[in-house]
N, C-alpha and C positions, 0 to 999 in steps of 0.2 A: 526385119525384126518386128515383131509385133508386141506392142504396149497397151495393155489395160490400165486404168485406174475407175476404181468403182466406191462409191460413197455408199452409206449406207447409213441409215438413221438410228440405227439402235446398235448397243453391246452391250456384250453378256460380260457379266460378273461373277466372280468367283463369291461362294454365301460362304458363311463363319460357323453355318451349321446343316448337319443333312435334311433334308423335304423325302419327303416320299412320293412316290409314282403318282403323276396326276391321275385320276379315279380313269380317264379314257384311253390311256395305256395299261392294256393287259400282259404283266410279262409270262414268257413264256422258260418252262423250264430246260435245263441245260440237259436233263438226261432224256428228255423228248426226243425218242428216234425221226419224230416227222420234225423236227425244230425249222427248218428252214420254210416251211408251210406254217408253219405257227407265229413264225415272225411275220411269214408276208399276211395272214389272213387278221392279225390284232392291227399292224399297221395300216391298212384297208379301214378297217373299223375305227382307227382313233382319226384320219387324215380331217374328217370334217369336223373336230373340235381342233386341230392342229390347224388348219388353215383358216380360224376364226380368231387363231394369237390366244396367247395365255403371260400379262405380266408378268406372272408369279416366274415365270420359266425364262423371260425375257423372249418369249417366241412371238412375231411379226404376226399383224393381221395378212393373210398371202393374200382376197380377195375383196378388192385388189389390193396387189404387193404397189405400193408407190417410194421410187428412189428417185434424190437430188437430182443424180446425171451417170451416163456411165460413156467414160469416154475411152474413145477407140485411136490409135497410131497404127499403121501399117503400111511400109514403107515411105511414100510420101501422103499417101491417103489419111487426111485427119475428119475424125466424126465425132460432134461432141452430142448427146443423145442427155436433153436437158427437161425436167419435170416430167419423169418415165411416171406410166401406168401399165400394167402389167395383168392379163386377166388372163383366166382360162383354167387354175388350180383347182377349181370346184368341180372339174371333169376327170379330174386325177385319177388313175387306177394303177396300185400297187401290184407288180405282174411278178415279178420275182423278188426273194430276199434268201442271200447264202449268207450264213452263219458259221461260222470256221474258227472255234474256240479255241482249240492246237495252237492257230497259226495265228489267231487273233487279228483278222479281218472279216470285215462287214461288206458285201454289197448290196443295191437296193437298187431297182430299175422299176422307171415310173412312167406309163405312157399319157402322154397328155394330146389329145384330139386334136384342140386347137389352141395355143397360147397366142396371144395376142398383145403386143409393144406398142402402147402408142406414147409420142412423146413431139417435145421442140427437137429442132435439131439444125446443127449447121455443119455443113459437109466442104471439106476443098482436097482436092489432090486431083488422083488419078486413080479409076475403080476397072480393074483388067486393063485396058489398052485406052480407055478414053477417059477424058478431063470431067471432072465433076464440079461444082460446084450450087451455091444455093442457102438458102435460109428459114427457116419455117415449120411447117406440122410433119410429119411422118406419122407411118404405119407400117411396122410390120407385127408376121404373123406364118408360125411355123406350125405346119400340120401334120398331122399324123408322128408326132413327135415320141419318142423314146428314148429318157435320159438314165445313163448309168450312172449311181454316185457309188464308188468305192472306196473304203479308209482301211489304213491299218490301226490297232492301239497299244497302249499300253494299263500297266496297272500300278497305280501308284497310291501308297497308303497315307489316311490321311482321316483324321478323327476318330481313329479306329476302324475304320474298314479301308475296303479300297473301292476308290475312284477310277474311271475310264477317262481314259488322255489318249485323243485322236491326233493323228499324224499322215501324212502322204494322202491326204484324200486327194479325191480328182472326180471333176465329172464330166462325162461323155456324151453325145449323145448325138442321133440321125432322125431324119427326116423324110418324109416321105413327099414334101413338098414347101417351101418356102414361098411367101409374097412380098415386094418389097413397094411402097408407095411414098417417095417426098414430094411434096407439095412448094411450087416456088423456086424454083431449079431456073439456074442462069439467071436469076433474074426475073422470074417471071414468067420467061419467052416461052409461054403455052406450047409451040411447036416442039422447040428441044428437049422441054421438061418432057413431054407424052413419048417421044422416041428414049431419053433414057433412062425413063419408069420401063417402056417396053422392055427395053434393051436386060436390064434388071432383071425383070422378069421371066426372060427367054433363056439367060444365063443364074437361074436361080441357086446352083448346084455352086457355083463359083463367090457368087456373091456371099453368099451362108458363109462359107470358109475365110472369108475374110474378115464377116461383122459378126460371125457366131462366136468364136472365141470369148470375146468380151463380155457378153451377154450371160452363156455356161461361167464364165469364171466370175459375174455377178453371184450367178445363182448358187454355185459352190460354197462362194463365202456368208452368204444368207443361210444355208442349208445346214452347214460348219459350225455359225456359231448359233442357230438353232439348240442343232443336238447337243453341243455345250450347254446350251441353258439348262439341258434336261442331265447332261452327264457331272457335270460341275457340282451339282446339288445331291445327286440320287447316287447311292452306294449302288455298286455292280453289282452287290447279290440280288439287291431289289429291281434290277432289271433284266437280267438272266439268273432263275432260280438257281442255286445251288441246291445240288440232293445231301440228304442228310447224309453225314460220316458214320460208318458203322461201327 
């Protein structure tokens, strides 16, 4: 069974009165045959005022993203991952965005080159077949990365218009390579730590699956309450146009 728990320094609040679209979100209209091109090409163009944080929205400065800790459970394998630094969102590129009004789901798939995790960390259990332990720096860093975030909503009325209320999100995502690097492993003993950093790294594919989880379900809920900051405050028409009623 595998257990996340992930801190996070900021939450979004629900405001007492509507805002309007910050000036570097452009929305795109709901009767736009290209819509789903229209979403991915505005969200491409607002990403590098998004990832510089906006108050007003309660949106995180992303670069770098810095959290408390984000700690990992996985069977006996425990990782606590303490004074995270997080780079790599300023290479961000918005590749897809489906827009599905009917059914009122969103996805959005973001590749990112190279992200990069560094932090403290203390490790004990058992990672595949062998004993780990240790205490100290880490590094990792997942390449060639493509993450899907998917949500369903709803519409819920609320100072006279209506609000977007996200539900079932999830986020996904593959790699085209992972690296894993602790520092200080058994102890010290230079020898053991460099055979299973190796070792780590030879079973790359395996490892991901065990410490990726937690990291995606960081970013999920960073991501979640993000878009809250922006859908809590901004009426749904003012972010997918409605066409006039005839």
């Amino acid at each position: 069974m595998l257990k996340v728990e992930c801190v996070v320094f900021f939450a979004v609040m629900s405001c007492l009165e509507a805002a309007k679209l910050p000036s570097y979100i452009i929305p795109c209209s709901a009767s736009d045959p290209n819509l789903n091109e229209c979403g991915r090409k505005h969200a491409q163009d607002a990403l590098p005022s998004v990832i510089k944080g906006d108050p007003k929205f309660k949106l995180p400065s992303l670069e770098p993203l810095k959290l408390p800790e984000i700690k990992i459970t996985s069977g006996n394998l425990r990782v606590d991952l303490l004074n995270v630094i997080i780079k790599g969102f300023d290479n961000a590129q918005v590749k897809d965005m489906q827009i599905d009004l009917k059914n009122k789901h969103i996805s959005l798939t973001v590749f990112i080159d190279k992200a990069n995790l560094l932090s403290n960390y203390e490790i004990s259990g058992n990672i595949l077949i062998l004993p780990i332990r240790g205490k100290g720096r880490s590094n990792i860093t997942f390449a060639g990365g493509s993450y899907k975030y998917d949500f369903d909503y709803t519409l819920k009325d609320k100072h006279g218009d209506k609000y977007m209320i996200m539900k079932n999100n999830k986020l996904d995502f593959k790699t085209e390579r992972s690296y894993f690097y602790f520092e200080n492993l058994f102890g010290g003993d230079n020898q053991l730590g460099e055979q299973m950093n190796k070792f780590l790294n030879e079973n790359w594919e395996t490892v991901e699956q065990e410490l990726g989880p937690a990291i995606t379900q960081t970013m999920s809920t960073i991501i979640t309450s993000s878009l809250n900051g922006i859908f809590d405050k901004v009426p749904f028409k003012d972010i997918i146009l409605q066409p006039n009623p005839a």
